[in-house]
C-alpha positions as CSV (number, residue, x, y, z in Angstrom):
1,X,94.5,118.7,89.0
2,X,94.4,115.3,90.6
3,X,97.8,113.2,90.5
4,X,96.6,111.1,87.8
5,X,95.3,113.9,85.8
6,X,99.1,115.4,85.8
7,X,100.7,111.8,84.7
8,X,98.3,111.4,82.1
9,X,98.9,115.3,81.0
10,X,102.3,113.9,80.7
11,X,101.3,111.1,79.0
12,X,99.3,113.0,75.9
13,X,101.4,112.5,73.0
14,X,101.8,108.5,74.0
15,X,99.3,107.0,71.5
16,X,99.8,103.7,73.2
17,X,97.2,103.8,75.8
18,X,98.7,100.0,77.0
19,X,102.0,101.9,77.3
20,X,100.9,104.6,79.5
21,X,99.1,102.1,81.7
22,X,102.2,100.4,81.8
23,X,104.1,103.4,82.9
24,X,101.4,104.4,85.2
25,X,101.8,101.1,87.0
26,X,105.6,101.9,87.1
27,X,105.8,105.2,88.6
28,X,103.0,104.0,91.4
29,X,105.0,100.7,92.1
30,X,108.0,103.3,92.3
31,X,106.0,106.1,94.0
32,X,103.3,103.7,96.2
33,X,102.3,106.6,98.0
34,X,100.8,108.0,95.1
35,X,98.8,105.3,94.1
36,X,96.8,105.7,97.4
37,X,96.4,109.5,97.0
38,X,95.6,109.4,93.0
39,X,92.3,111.3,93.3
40,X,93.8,113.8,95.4
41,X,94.2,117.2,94.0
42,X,97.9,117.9,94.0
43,X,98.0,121.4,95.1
44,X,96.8,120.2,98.5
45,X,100.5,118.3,98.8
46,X,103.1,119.4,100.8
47,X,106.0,121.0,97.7
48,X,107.8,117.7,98.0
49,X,105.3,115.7,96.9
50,X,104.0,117.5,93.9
C-alpha cells in the first residue's frame, strides 16, 4: 500500500470527503516528507517512517 492509500484506509468511516482532504493536507504540512513520497509503497520505508 502506497502512503496515501494507508491515510485514506484510515480515513474510511469519515463521510466528509472535504474533511479528509483537510486532514490529509494536515498530516503532509506536518509530515512534508510524505507528501513527496505519497505514491510510494510503504513497505519500501525504512521502520521509522511507516
Amino acid at each position: 500500500m502506497t502512503v496515501v492509500e494507508n491515510l485514506e484506509m484510515d480515513a474510511y468511516t469519515v463521510a466528509d470527503t472535504a474533511r479528509t482532504r483537510r486532514t490529509m493536507e494536515q498530516i503532509f504540512a506536518i509530515v512534508p516528507h510524505l507528501a513527496q513520497r505519497w505514491r510510494q509503497a510503504v513497505g519500501t520505508m525504512s521502520d521509522s517512517e511507516q
